[in-house]
MARNUVO-542874 format. One line per field, with one value per residue: x, y, z of N, C-alpha, C in turn. Coordinates in Angstrom, 3 decimals, always signed. Layout:
// residues N
n.xx c(X:...);
n.yy c(Y:...);
n.zz c(Z:...);
ca.xx c(X:...);
ca.yy c(Y:...);
ca.zz c(Z:...);
c.xx c(X:...);
c.yy c(Y:...);
c.zz c(Z:...);
END
This chain:
// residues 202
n.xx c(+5.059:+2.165:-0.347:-0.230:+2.415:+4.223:+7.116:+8.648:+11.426:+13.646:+16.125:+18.806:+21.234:+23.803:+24.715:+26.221:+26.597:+26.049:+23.921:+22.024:+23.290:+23.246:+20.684:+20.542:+20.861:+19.370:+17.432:+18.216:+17.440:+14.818:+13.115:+11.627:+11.870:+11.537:+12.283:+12.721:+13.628:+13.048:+10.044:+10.443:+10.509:+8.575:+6.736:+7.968:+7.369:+4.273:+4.076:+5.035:+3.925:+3.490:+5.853:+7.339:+6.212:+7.332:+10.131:+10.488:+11.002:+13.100:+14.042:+12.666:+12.981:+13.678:+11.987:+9.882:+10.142:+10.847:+14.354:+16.497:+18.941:+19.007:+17.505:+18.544:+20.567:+20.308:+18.992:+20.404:+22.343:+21.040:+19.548:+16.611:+15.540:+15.724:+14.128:+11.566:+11.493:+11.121:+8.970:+7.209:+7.157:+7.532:+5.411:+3.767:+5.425:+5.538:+2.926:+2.775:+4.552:+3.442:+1.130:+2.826:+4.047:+1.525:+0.484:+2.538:+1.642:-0.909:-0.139:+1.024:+3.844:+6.810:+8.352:+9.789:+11.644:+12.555:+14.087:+15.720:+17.537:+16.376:+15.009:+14.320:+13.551:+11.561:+9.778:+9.630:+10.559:+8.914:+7.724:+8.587:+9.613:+12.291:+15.399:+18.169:+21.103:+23.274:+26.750:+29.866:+33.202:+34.294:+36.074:+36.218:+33.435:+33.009:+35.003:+33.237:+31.066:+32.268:+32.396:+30.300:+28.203:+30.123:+30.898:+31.990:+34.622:+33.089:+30.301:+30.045:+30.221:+28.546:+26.076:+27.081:+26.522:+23.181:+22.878:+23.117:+21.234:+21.023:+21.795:+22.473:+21.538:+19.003:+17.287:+13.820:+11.361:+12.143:+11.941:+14.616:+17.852:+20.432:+23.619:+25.215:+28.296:+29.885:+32.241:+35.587:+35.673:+33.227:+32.385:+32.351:+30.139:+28.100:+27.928:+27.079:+24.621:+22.988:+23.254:+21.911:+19.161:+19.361:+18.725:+16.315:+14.381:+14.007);
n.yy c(+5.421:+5.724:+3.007:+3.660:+4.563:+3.043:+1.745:-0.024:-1.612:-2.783:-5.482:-6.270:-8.224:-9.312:-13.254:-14.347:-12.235:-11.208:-10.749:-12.251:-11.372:-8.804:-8.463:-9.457:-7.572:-5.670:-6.570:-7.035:-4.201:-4.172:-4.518:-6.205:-8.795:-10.036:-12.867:-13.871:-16.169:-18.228:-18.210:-18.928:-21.570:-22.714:-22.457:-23.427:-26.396:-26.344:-26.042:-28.818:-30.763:-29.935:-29.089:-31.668:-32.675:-30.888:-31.030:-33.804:-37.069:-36.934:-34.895:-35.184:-35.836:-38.846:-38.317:-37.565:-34.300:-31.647:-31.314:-29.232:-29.032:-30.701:-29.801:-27.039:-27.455:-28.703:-25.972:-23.846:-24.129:-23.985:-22.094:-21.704:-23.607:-22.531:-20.182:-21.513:-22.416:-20.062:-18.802:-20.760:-20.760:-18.048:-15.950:-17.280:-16.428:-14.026:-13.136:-14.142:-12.728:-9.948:-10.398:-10.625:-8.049:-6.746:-7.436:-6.464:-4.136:-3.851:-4.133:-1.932:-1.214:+0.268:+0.001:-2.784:-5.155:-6.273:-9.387:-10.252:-12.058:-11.472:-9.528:-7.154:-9.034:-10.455:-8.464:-7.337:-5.128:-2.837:-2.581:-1.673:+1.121:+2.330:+0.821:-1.467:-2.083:-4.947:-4.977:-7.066:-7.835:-9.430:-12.141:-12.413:-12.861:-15.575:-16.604:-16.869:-18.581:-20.566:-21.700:-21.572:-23.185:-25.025:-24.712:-24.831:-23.566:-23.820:-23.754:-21.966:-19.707:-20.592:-19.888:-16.969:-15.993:-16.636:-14.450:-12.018:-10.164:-8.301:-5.977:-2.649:-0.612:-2.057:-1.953:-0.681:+2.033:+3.629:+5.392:+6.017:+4.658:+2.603:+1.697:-0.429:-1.846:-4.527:-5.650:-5.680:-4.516:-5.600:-3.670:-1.561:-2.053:-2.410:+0.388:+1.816:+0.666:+1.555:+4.083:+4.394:+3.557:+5.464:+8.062:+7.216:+7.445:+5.041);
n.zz c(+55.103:+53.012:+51.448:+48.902:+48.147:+47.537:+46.784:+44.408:+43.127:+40.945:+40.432:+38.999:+37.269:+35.293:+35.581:+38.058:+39.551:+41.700:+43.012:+44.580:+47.041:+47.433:+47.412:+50.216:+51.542:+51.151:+52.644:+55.078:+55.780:+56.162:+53.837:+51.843:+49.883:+46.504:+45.028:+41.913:+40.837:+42.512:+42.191:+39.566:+40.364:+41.324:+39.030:+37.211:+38.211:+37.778:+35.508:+34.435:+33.085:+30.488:+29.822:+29.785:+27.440:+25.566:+26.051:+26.299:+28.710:+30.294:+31.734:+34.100:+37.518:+39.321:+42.214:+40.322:+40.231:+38.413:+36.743:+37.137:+36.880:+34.704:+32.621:+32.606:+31.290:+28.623:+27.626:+27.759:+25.841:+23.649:+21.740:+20.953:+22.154:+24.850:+24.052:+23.820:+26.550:+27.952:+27.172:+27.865:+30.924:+31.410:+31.772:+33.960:+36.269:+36.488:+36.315:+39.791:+39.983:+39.880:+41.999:+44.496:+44.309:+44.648:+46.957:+48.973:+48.332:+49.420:+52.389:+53.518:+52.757:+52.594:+50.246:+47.772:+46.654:+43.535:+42.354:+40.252:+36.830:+34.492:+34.311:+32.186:+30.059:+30.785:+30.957:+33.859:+34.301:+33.886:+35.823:+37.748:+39.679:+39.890:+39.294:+40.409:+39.503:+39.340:+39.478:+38.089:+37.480:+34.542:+35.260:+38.272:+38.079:+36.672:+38.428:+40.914:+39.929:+39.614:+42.154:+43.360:+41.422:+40.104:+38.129:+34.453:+32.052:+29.574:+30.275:+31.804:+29.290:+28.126:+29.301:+29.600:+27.219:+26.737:+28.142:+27.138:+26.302:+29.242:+30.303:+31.354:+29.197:+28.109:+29.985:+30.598:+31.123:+33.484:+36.680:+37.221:+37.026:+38.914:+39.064:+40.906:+42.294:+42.521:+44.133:+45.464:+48.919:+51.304:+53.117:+51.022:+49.648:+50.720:+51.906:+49.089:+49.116:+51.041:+49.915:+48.000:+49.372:+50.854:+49.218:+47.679:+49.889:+52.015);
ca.xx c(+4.418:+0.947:-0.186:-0.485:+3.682:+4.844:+8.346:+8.870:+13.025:+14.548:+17.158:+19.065:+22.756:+24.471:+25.027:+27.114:+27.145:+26.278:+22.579:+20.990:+24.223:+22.775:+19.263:+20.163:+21.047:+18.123:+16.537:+18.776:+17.326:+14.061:+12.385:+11.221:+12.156:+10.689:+13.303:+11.670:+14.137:+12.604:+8.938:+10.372:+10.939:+6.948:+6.199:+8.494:+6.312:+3.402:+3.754:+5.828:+3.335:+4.046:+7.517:+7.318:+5.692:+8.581:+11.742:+10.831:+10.754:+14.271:+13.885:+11.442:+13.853:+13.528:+11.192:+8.694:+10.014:+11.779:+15.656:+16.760:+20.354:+19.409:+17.103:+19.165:+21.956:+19.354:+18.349:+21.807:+23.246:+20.394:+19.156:+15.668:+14.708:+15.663:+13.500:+10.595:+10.868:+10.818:+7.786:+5.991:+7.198:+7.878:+3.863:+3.198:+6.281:+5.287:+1.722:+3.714:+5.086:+2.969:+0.635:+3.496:+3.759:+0.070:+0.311:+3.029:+1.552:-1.474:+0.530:+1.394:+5.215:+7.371:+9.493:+9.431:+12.307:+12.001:+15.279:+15.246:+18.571:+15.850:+14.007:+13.913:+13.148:+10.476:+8.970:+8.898:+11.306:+7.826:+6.845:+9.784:+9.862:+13.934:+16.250:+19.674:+21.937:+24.794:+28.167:+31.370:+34.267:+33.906:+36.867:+35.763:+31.539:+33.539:+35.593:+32.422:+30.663:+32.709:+33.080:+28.723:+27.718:+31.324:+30.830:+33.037:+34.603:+32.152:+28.928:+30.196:+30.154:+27.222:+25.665:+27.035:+25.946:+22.173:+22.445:+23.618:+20.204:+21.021:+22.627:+21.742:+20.930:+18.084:+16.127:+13.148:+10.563:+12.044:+12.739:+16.181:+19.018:+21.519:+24.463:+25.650:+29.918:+29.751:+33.316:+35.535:+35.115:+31.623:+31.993:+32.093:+28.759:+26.857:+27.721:+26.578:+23.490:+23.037:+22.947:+20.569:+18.010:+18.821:+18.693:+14.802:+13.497:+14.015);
ca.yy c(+5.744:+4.946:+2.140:+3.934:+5.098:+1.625:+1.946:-1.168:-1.374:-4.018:-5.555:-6.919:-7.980:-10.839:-14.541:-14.596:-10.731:-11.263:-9.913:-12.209:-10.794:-7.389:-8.690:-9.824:-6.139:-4.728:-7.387:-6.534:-2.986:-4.070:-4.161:-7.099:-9.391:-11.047:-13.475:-14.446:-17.769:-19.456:-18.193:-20.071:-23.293:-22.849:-21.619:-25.325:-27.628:-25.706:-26.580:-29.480:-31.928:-28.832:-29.169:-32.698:-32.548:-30.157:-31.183:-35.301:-37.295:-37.280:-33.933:-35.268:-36.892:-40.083:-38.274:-36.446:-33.220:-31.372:-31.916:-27.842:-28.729:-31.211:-28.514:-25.765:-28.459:-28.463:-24.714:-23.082:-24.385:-23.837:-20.680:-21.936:-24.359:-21.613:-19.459:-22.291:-22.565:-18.855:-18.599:-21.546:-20.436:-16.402:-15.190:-17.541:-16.405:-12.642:-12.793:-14.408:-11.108:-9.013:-10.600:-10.491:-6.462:-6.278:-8.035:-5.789:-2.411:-3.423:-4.258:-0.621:-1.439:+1.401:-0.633:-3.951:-5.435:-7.760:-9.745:-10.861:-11.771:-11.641:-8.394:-6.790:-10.184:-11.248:-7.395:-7.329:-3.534:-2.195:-2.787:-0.867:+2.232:+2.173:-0.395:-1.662:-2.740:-5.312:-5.528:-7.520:-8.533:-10.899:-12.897:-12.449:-13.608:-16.930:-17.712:-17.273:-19.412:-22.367:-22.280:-21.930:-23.667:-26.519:-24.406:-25.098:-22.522:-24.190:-23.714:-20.344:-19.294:-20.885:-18.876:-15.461:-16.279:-16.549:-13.309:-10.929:-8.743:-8.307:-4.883:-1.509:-0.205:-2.497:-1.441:+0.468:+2.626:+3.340:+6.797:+6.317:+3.330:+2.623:+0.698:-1.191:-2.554:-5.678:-6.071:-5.018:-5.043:-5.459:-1.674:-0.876:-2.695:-1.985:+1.683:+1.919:+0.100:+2.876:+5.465:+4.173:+3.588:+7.182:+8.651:+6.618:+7.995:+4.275);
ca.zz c(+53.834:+52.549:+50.611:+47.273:+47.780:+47.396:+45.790:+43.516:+43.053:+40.171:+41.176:+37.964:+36.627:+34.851:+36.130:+39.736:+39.883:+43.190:+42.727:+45.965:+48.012:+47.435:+47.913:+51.578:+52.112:+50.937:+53.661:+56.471:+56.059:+56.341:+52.450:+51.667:+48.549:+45.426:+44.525:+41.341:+40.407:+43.371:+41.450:+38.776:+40.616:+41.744:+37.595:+36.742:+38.543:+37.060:+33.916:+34.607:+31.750:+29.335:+29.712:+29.176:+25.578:+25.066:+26.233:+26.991:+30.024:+30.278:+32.028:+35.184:+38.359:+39.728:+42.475:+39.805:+39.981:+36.862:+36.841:+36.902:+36.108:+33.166:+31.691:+31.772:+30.105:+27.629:+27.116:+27.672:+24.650:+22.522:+21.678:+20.431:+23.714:+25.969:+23.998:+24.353:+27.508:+28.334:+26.932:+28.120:+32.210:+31.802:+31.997:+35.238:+36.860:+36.163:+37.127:+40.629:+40.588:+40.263:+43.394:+45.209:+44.463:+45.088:+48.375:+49.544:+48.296:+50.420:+53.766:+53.725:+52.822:+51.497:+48.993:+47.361:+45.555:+42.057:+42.437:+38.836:+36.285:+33.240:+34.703:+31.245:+28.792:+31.484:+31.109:+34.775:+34.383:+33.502:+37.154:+38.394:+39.606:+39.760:+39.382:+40.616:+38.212:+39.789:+37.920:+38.633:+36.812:+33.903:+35.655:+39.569:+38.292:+36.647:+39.479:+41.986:+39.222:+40.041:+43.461:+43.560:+40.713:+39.596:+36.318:+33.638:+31.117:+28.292:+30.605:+31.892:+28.223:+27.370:+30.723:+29.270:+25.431:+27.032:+28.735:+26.273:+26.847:+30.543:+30.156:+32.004:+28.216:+28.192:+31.265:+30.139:+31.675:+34.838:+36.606:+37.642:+37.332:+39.742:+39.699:+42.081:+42.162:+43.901:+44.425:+46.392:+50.914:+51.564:+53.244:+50.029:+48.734:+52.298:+51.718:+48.237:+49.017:+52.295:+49.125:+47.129:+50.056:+51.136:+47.653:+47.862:+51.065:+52.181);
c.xx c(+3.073:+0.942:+0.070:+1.058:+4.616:+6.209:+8.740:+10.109:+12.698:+15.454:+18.051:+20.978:+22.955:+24.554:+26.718:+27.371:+27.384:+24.641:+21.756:+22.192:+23.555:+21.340:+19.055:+20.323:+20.527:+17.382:+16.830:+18.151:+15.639:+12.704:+12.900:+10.981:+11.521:+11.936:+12.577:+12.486:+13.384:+10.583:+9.316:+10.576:+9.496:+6.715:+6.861:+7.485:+5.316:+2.896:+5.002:+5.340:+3.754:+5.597:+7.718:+7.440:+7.039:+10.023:+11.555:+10.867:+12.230:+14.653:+13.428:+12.800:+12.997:+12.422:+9.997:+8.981:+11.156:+13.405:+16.088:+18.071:+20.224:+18.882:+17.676:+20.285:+21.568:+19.499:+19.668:+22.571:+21.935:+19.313:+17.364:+14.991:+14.870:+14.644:+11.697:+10.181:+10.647:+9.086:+6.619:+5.845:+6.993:+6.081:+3.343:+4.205:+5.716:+4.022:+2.037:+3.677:+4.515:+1.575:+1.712:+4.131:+2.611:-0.092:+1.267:+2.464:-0.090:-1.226:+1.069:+2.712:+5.671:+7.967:+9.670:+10.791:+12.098:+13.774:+15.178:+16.616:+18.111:+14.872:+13.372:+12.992:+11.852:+9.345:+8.698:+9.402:+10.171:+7.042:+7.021:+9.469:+11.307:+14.524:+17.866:+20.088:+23.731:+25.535:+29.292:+32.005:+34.278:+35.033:+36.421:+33.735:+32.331:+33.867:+34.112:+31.570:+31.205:+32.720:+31.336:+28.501:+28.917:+31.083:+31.964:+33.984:+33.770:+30.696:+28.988:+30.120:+29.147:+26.341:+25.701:+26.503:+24.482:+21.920:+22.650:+22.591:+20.407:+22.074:+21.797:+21.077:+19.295:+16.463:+15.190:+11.811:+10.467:+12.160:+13.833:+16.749:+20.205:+22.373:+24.800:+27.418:+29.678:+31.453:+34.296:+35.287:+33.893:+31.379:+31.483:+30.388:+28.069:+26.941:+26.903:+24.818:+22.578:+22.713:+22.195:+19.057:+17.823:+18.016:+16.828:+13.755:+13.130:+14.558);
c.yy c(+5.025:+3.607:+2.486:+4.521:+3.933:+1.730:+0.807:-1.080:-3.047:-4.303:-6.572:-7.169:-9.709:-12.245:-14.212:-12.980:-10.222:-10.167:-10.482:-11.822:-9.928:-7.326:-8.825:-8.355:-5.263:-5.294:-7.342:-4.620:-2.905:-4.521:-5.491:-7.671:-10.741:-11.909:-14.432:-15.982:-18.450:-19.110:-19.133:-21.655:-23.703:-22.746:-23.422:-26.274:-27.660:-26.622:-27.964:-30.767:-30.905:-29.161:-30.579:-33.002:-31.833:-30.629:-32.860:-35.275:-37.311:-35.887:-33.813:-36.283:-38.031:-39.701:-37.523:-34.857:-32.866:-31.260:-29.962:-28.163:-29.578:-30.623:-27.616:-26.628:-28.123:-26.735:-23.609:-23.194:-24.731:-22.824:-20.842:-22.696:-23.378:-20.711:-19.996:-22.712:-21.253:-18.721:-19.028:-21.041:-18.931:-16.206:-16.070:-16.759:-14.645:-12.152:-13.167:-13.254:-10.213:-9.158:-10.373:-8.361:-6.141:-6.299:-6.980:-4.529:-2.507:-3.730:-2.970:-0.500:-0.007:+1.113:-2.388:-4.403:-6.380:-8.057:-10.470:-10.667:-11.433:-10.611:-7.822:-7.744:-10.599:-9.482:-7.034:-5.527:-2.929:-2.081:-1.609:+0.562:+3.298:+0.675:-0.784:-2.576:-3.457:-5.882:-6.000:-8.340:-9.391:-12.293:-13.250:-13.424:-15.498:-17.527:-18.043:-18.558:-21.094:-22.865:-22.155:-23.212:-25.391:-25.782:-24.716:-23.767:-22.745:-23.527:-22.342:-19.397:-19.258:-20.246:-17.398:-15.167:-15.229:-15.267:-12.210:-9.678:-8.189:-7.260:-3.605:-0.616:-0.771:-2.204:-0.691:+0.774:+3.464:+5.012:+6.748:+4.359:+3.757:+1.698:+0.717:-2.328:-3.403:-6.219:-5.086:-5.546:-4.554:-4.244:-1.129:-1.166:-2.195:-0.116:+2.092:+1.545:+1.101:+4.095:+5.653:+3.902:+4.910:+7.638:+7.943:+6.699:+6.412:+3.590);
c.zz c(+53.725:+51.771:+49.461:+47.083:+47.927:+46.302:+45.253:+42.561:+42.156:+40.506:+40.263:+37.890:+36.229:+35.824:+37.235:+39.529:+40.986:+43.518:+44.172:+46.864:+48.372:+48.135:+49.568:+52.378:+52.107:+52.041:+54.917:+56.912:+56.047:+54.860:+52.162:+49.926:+47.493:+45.005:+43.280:+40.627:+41.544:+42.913:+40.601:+38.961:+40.815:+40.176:+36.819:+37.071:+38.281:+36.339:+33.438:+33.135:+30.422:+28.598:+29.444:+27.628:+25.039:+25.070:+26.284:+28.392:+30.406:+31.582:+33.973:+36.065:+38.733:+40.913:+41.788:+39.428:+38.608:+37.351:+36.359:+36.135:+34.950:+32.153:+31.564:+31.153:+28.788:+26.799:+26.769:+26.507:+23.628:+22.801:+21.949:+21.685:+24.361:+25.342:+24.506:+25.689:+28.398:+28.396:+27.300:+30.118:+32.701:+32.463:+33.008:+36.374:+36.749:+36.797:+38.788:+41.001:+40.659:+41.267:+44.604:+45.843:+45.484:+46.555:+49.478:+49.293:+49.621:+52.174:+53.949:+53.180:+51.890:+50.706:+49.046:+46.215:+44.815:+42.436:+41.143:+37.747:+34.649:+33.715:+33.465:+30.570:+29.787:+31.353:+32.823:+35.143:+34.246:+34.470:+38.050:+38.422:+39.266:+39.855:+39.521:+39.886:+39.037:+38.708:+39.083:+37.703:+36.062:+34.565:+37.482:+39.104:+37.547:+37.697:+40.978:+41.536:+39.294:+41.112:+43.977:+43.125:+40.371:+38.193:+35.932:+32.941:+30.101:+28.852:+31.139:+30.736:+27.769:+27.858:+29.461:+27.996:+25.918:+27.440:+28.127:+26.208:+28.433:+30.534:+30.472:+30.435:+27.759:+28.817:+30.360:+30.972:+33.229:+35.251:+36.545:+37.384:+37.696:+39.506:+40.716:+41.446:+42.826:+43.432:+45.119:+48.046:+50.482:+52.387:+52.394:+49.188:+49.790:+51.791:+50.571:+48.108:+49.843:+51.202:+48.702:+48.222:+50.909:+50.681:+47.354:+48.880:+51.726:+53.494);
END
């Protein structure tokens, strides 16, 4: 494909849906991924004096850099800091993304995925041409949740609270949305994934 048929795929779903699983399978097939939480670890250190003024030093580790798990301690259980710090990180993390588009539409590439669990609330669905929507089990994304993360049932709650926009009704502007089952034999997820990069001339 040309440069100007650059297919720009979302790649969205709840906390442990299993969204970079999917991502490594879009990468085994060649199409090359924005994983934009590791933008936000570059978009953190940023504005790392920002975040200071905001949250305290309480926030900054013992080598300088920001403390991810004592900020989201922070933000997860309050509606109002998580919204503050959306705001102060979302629009570096976004412009991120969309160099990272840019950069791939002029390498000729035929498709570009946003790996993103805040695709909508970050506006980045507006990039999208389509987007995959991963779902799994509110009982199967807990138990992976502990055996990733040591989550709790309090912080797994406090997790799903935060995400309550993160629903395929949300998406907007796109041509098409796909789900994606991530559960199940991984036949079953590899195949599904095989459809959607058909079904995309991919």
């Amino acid at each position: 494909m040309g440069a100007d048929a650059l297919i720009t795929i979302g790649l969205t779903g709840k906390y442990c849906a299993g969204k970079n699983y999917v991502a490594s399978l879009f990468e085994e097939r060649g199409i090359s991924v924005i994983d934009v939480d590791r933008l936000g670890h570059a978009a953190l250190e940023k504005s790392k004096d920002e975040l200071i003024a905001l949250f305290s030093r309480t926030i900054i580790t013992r080598e300088g850099t920001v403390d991810r798990k004592r900020l989201g301690d922070i933000v997860f259980s309050d509606s109002r800091a998580l919204a503050t710090l959306e705001g102060t990180i979302h629009p570096h993390m976004k412009q991120l993304c969309i160099e990272h588009i840019e950069q791939a539409r002029t390498t000729g590439a035929a498709g570009v995925v946003i790996n993103a669990a805040l695709l909508n609330r970050m506006q980045l669905d507006i990039l999208c041409d389509t987007v995959c929507f991963v779902k799994a089990p509110l009982l199967l994304r807990f138990m992976r949740a502990m055996r990733r993360d040591h989550a709790t049932v309090t912080s797994f709650i406090n997790m799903t609270k935060s995400q309550k926009d993160i629903t395929p009704l949300e998406i907007r502007g796109v041509q098409n949305l796909y789900i994606i089952k991530n559960w199940g034999h991984s036949s079953f997820i590899h195949r599904q994934v095989d459809e959607f990069c058909g079904s995309m001339g991919l």
